[in-house]
Residue, then its C-alpha position, 0 to 999 in steps of 0.5 A: x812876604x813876611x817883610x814890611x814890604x812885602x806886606x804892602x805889595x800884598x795890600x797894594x794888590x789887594x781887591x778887597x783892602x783897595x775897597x774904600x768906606x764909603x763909594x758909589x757904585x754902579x750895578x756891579x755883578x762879581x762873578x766866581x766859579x766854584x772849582x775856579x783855580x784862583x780862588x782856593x775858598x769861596x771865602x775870598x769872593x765873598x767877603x769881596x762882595x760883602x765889602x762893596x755891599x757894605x760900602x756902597x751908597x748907591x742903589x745899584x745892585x752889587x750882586x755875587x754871581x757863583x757858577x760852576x766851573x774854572x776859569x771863565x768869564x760870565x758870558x762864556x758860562x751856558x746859554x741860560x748864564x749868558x742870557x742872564x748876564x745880558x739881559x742884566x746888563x740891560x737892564x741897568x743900562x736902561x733898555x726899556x725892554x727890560x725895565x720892571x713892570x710896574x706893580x697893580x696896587x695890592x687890595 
């Protein structure tokens, strides 16, 4: 990888570099596990997020969601994660079960 080809196979299949300046974004959640075989440092991830965050022009959130364990998606984490995950998704999605209330005025 220390050609100019190889370089840009490592850009092209880059997450991270693929981020453009400016986008709008849905709600997004990017999911990581702490011992996750993938990813060596939690760095990677982060700094992933922090790139969408930066370039999102939207009001969606763009959220990091880091659980313990390997390789596995969200849904397959504890009950308490699935449940999260989708009560998330339904929120976003618009289900009016699972919209904010809203607040009493503050005195």
């Amino acid at each position: 990888m220390n050609t100019p080809d190889g370089i840009r196979s490592l850009l092209m299949a880059s997450p991270y570099h693929a981020v453009p300046a400016q986008l709008r974004l849905p709600a997004v959640i990017v999911h990581s596990a702490s011992d996750d075989y993938n990813f060596g440092t939690q760095m990677l991830p982060a700094k992933f997020v922090a790139r969408l965050q930066a370039a999102n022009s939207g009001v969606q959130p763009v959220l990091w969601w880091q659980t313990s364990g390997g390789h596995r998606n969200i849904i397959n984490q504890d009950p308490a994660t699935a449940a999260a995950a989708f009560a998330f998704m339904l929120w976003q999605t618009g289900d009016a079960r699972y919209q904010p209330k809203a607040r009493p005025p503050s005195r």
